[in-house]
PASEBA-1860 file (N, C-alpha, C; in nm, 3 decimals):
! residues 139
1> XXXXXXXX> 1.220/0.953/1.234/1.195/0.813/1.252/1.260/0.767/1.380 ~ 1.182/0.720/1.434/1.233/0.616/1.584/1.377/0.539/1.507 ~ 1.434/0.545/1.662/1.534/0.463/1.653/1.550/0.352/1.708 ~ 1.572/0.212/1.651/1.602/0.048/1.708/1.765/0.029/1.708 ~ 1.770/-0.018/1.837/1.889/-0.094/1.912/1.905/-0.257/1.793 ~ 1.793/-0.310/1.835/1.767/-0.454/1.746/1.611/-0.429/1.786 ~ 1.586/-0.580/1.623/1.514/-0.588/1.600/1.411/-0.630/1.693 ~ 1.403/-0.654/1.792/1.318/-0.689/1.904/1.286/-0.576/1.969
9> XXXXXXXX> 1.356/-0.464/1.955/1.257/-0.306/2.017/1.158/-0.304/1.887 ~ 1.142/-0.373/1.809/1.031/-0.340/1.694/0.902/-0.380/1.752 ~ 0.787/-0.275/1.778/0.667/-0.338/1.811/0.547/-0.301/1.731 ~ 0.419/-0.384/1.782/0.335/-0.369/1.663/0.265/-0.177/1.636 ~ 0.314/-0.123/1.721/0.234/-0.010/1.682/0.373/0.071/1.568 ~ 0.452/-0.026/1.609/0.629/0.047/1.513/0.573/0.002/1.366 ~ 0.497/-0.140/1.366/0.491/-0.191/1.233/0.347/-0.102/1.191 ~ 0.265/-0.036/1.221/0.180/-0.020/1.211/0.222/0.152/1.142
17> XXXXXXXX> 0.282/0.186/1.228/0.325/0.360/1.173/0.424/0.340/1.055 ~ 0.489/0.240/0.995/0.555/0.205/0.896/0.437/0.161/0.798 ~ 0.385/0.122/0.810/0.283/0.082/0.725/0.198/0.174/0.671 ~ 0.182/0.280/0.744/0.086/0.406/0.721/0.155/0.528/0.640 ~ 0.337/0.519/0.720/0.386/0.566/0.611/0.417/0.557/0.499 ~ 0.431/0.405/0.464/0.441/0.347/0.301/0.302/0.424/0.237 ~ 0.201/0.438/0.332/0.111/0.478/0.221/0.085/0.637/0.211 ~ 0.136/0.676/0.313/0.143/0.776/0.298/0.277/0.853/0.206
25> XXXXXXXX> 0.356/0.777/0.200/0.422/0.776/0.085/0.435/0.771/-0.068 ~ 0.375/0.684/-0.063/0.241/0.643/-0.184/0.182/0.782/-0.201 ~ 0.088/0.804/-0.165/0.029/0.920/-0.144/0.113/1.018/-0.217 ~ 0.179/1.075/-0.187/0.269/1.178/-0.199/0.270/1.157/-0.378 ~ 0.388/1.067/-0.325/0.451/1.034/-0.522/0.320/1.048/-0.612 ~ 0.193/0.924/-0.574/0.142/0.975/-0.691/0.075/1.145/-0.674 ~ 0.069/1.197/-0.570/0.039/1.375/-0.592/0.135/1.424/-0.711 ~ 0.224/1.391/-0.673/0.343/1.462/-0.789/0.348/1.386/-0.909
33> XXXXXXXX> 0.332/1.241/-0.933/0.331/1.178/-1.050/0.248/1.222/-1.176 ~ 0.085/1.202/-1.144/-0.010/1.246/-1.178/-0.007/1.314/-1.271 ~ 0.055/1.477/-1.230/0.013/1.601/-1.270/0.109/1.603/-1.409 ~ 0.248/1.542/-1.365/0.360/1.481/-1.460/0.320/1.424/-1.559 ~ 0.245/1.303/-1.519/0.226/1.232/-1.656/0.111/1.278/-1.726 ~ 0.044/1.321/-1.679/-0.106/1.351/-1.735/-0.073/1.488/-1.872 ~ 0.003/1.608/-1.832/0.088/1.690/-1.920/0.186/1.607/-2.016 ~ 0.259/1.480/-1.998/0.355/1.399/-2.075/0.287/1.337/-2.185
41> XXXXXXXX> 0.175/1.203/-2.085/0.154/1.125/-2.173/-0.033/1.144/-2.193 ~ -0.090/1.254/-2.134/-0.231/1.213/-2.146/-0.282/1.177/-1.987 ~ -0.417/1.219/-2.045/-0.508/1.211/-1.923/-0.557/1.057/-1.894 ~ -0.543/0.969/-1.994/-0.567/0.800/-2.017/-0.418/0.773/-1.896 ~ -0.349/0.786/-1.946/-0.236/0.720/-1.861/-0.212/0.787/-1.743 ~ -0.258/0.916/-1.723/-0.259/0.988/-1.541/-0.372/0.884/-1.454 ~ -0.487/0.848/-1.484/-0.590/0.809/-1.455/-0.566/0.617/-1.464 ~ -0.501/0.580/-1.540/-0.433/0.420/-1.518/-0.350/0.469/-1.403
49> XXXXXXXX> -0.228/0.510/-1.407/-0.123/0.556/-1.246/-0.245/0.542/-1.126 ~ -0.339/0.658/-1.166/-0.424/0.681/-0.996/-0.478/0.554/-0.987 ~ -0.529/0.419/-1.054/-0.611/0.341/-1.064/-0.513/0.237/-1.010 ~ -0.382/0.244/-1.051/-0.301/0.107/-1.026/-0.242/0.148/-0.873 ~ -0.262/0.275/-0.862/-0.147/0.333/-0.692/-0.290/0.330/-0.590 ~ -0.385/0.332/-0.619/-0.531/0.308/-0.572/-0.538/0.178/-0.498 ~ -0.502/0.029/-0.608/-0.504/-0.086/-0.588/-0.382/-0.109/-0.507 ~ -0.303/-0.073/-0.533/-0.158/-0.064/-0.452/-0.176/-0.029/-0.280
57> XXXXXXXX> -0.227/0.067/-0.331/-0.213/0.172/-0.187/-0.354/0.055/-0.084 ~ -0.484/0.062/-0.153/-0.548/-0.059/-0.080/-0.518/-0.191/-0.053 ~ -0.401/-0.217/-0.077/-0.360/-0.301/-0.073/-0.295/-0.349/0.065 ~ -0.196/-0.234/0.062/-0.134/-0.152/0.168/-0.229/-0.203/0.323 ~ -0.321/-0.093/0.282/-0.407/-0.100/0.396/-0.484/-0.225/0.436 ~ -0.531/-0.303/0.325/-0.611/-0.362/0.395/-0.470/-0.521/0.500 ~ -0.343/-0.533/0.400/-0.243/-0.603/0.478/-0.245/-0.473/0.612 ~ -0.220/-0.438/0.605/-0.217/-0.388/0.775/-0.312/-0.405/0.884
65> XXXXXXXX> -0.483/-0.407/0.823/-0.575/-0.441/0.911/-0.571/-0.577/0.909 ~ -0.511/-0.686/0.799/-0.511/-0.783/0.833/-0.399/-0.834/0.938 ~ -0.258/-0.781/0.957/-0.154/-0.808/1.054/-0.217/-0.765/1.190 ~ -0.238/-0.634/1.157/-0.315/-0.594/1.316/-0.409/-0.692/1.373 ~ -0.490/-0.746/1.320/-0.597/-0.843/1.346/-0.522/-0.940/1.423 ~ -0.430/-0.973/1.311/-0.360/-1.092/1.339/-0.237/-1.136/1.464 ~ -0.197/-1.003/1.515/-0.104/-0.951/1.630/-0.202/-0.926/1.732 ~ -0.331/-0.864/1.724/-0.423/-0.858/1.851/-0.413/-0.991/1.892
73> XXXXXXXX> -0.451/-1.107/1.807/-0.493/-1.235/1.876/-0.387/-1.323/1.886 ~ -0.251/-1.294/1.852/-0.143/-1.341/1.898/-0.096/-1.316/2.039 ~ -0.112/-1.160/2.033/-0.140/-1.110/2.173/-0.198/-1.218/2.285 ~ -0.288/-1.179/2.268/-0.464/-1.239/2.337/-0.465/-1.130/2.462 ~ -0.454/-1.005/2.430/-0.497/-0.921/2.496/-0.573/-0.848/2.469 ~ -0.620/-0.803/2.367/-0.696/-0.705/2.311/-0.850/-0.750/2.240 ~ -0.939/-0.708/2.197/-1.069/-0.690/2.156/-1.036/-0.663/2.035 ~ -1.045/-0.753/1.920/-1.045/-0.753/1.761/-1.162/-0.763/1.732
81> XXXXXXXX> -1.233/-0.739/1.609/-1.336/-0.789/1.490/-1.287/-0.907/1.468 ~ -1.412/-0.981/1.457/-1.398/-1.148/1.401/-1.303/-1.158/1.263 ~ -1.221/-1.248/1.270/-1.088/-1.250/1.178/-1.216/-1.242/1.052 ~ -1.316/-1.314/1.057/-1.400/-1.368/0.878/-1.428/-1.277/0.877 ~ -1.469/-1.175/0.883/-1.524/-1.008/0.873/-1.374/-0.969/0.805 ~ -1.238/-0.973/0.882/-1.186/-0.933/0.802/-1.110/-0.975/0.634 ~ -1.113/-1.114/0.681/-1.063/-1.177/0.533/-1.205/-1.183/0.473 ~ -1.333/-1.132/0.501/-1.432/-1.169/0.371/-1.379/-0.996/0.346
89> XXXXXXXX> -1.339/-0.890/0.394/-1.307/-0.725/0.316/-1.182/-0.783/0.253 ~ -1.107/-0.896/0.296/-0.987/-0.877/0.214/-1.018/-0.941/0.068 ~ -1.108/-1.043/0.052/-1.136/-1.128/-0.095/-1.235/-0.991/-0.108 ~ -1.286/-0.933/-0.064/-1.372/-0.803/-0.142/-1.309/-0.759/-0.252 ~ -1.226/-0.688/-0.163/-1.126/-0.607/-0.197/-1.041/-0.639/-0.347 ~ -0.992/-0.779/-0.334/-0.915/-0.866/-0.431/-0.967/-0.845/-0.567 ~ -1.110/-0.887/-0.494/-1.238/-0.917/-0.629/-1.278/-0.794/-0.685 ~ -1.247/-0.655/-0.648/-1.265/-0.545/-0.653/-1.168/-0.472/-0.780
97> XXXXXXXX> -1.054/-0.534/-0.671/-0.882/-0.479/-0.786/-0.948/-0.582/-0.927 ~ -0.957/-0.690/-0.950/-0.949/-0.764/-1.034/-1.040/-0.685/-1.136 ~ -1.194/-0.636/-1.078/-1.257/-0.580/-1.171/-1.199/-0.451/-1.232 ~ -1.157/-0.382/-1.121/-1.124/-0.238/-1.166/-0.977/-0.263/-1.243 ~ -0.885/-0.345/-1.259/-0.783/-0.350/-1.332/-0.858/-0.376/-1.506 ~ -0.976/-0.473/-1.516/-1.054/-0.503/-1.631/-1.103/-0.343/-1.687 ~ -1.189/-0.302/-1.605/-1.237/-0.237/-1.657/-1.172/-0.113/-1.710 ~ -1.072/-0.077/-1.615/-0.988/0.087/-1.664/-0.860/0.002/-1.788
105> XXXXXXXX> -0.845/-0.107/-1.781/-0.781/-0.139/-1.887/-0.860/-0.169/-2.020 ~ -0.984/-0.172/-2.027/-1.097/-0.157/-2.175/-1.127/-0.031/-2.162 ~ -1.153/0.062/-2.102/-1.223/0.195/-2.107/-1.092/0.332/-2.096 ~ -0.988/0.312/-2.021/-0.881/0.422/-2.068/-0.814/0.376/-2.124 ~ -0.793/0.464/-2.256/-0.664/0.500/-2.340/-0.500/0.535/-2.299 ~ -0.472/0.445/-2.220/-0.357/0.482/-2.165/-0.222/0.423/-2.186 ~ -0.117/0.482/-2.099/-0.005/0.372/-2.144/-0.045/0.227/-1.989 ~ -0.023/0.111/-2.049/-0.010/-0.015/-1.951/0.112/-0.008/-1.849
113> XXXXXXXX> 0.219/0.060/-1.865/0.340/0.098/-1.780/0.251/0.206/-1.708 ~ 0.240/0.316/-1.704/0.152/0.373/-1.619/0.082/0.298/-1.476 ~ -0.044/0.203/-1.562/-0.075/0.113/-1.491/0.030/0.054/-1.362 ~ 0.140/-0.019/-1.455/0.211/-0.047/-1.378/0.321/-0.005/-1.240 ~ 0.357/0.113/-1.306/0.412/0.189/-1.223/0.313/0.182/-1.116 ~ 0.174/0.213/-1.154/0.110/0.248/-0.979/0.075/0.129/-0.949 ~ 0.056/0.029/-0.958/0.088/-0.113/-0.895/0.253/-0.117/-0.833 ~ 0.301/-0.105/-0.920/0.436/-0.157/-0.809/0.470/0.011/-0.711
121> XXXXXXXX> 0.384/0.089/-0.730/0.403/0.219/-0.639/0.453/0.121/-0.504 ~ 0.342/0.064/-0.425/0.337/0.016/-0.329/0.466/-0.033/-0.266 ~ 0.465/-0.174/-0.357/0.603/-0.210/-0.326/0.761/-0.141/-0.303 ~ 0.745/-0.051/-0.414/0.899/0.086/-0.386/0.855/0.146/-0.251 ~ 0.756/0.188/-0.211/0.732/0.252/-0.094/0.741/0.159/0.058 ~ 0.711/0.054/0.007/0.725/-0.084/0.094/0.893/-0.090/0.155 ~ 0.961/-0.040/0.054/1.079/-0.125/0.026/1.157/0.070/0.097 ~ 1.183/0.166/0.048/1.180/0.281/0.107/1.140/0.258/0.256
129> XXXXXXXX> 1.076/0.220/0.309/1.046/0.230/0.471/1.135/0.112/0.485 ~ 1.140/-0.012/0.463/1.254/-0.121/0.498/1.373/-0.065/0.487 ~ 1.421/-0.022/0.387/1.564/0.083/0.400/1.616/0.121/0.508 ~ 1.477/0.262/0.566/1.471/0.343/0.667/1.488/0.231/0.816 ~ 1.440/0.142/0.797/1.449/0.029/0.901/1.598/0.029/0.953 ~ 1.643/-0.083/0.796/1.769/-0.142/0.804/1.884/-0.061/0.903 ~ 1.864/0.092/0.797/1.954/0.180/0.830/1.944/0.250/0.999 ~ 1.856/0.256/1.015/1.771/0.222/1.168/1.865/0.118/1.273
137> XXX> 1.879/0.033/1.224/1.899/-0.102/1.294/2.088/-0.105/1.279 ~ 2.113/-0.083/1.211/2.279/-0.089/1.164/2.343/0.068/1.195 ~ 2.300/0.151/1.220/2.372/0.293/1.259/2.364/0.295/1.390
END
């Protein structure tokens, strides 16, 4: 990991490779989660995890194409996609999680912590790269 003096050597391609690693972080855990719970608790509750770290992890991404968007034209140097192109993928998206949280919660047999865990995947991985920051910034 790059190293910051202060927080003002932070730039947007710094926030951008932090962002990719939260999910690529993401990534990882649930590789190893998965295989764990699915042998523990069932193939219902491996398949809630992938469904909630899914919504998580898109989540992830689509806040990053929305900051990026949003730092190009703060900029005003660069060539973006029209911001409504991107906030109509972000209410997609929303409207997307909302269904797929309905539906894998009537159709798998799983545990609801499962679920949860891969919803808040994101956030621990969010919060893991802020760490890496802090500790970044203070050593």
């Amino acid at each position: 990991m790059k190293t910051f003096k202060t927080m003002s050597d932070y730039t947007d391609d710094d926030f951008k490779e932090t962002m990719r690693s939260a999910i690529k972080l993401e990534l990882i855990l649930c590789l190893v989660a998965i295989p764990a719970l699915w042998w523990k608790l069932g193939w219902g509750s491996a398949a809630l995890l992938a469904v909630g770290a899914l919504i998580s992890g898109s989540g992830l991404w689509e806040w990053l194409r929305l900051m990026s968007a949003v730092m190009v034209r703060m900029d005003a140097g660069g060539e973006t996609k029209p911001m409504a192109l991107i906030l109509i993928g972000f209410f997609l998206r929303l409207g997307l999680a909302v269904v797929l949280l309905y539906v894998s919660l009537k159709l798998l047999n799983g545990s609801v912590f499962a679920l949860a865990a891969g919803l808040g995947l994101g956030v621990f991985c969010l919060t893991i790269q802020a760490i890496r920051l802090m500790k970044a910034w203070t050593v």
